[in-house]
Each structure stands twice: as C-alpha cells, then as structure tokens.
N, C-alpha and C positions, 0 to 999 in steps of 0.2 A: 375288825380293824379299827383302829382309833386315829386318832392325829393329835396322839398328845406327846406325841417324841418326836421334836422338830428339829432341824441340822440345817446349818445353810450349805447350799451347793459352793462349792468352789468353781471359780469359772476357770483357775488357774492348778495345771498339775503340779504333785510335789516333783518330778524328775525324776520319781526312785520307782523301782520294781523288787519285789521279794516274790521270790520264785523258792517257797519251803512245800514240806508233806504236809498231807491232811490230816494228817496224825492229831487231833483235836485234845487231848491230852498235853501238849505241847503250847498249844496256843495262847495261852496267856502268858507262858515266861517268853513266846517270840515277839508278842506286844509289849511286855514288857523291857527286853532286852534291846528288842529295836527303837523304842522310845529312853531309856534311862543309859545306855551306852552309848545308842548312834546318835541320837535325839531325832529321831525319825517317828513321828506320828500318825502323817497324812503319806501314803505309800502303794502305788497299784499292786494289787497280789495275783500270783498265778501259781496258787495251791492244789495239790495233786501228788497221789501217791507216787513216792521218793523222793518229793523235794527240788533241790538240783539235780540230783541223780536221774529223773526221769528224763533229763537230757541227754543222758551219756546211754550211748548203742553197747552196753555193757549187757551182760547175760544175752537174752533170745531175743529184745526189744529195738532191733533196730527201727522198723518202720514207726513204731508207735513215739520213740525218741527223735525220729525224722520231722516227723508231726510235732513234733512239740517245738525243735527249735526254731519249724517255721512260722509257729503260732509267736512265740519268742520275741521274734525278729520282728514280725509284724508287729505286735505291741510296742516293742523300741522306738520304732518308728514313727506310728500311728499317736504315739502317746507323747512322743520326743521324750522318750528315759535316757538320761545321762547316767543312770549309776544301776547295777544291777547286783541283787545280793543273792546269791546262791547259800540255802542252808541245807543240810545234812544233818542228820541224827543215829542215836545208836548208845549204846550201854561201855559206860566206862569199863575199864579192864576188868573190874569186881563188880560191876552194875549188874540190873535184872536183865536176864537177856530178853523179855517180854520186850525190851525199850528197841531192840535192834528194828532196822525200819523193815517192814513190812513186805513193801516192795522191792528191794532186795532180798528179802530170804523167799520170796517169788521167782526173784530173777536166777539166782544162785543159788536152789535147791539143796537144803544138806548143808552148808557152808556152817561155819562157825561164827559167833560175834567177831574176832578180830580177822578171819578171812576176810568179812565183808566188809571191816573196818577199812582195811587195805585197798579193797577195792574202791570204795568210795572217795578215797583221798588219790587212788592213778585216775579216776573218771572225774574228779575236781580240776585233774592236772592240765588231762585232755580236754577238758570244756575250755580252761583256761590258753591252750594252746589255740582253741578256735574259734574263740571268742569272735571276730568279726563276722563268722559265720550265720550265728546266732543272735549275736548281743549289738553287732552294727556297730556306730563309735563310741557306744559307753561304757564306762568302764566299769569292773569287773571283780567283787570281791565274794570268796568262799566261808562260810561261819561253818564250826561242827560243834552240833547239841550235845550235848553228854548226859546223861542220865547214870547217876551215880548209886552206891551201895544204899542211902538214905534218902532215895528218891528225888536228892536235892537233880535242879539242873541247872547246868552252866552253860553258856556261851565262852569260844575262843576262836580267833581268826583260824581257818585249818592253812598250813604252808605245803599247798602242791607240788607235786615236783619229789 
C-alpha cells in the first residue's frame, strides 16, 4: 500500500444514487455519461448484477429483489438521496448479443435480446410505479445502455410504460 493517492473526504453527500450492473465493461462510458450528460460526478453507487433490474421480482428472483429494495430504501434514507438513477443494458437491435445483461439471460432462461429488452423496460415500469416503496421521496429516473453493432455505447432516457 502507498499513500501517494490522496482525495479529500467529503463531509457533504452528492444526493444522487446509481443503482447499474457490474458489468465492468460498461463502467467507464457510465462515468462517463453520468458525468458529461448529467454532470454528475460525485454519486453513491449500488452496483450489482442487472442494474435497475435486480430490483424488479421479474424471472425467479423475488426474494433476492426483496432484499435489494430494502437495501434501496435504506440507503435513500440513511444517505438522504434525492434523486435515483436506475440503468439497464443490453445489445441494440443489431448489437453483440454478448452486451445482453447477464443477469437476465439468468433470469429469463432461453429468452431472446429483444425478449429481454421488453422485459426490462415493463420492470423499469413497475419499479417506477413503486417507487415510494423503494426509493422513499426521491425521485426517480430510468437510463437504457445500448451496445451497438460497433461496440460504440450510448445512453438514452428508457420511457416506461
């Protein structure tokens, strides 16, 4: 260990939460994106296979997405977050399907990339519908990664519902 990489503590939270996958592959365009779109820099993270999605009792995972949004909720709280970002990922319509998240082709055995595309935008819906369940009074927005035919990725708001 060294102590040649020194940071100061903040004594003050940023308010935000990013609740994405561990998909590590991803990780620098979601710092990137979350900082050069949202201007978000300083952000509590609760990364974990499927993202937003490991909230939603989609496929066999109820108890385990039970658990999480009361981990969630607790951190909202604990941390006083005003704003929570749920992201999702997955392989544009011609993308690799390598990029589909992980933890749904777990969940959803067999499924397709745009099955499980579908499914991630009704469980964006439903989280969105229950937000106070989880998220307490902050508010509430959904991002969907895309992983395209040239590996490029983008960020876009996904519209639930």
């Amino acid at each position: 260990m060294t102590d040649t990489l020194r940071r100061q503590w903040a004594r003050v939270r940023s308010g935000a939460l990013v609740i994405a996958c561990s998909d590590g592959r991803l990780q620098e365009a979601t710092d990137a994106f979350l900082a050069d779109e949202l201007g978000l820099t300083e952000y509590d993270r609760l990364y974990m296979p499927g993202g937003g999605g490991a909230l939603a009792a989609s496929g066999r995972d109820f108890l385990r997405a039970q658990q999480l949004r009361r981990e969630c909720h607790y951190l909202v709280e604990l941390h006083h977050v005003d704003r929570v970002l749920l992201l999702f990922h997955g392989p544009s319509t011609d993308g690799p399907a390598d990029a589909t998240c992980a933890d749904y082709r777990r969940k959803l055995s067999g499924a397709s990339a745009a099955v499980i595309r579908a499914r991630q935008v009704r469980d964006a819906s439903e989280l969105m519908e229950r937000r106070d369940e989880w998220a307490g009074p902050a508010a509430v927005s959904a991002y969907w990664c895309e992983v395209g035919p040239t590996l490029r990725i983008t960020f876009r708001a996904m519209e639930p519902g």
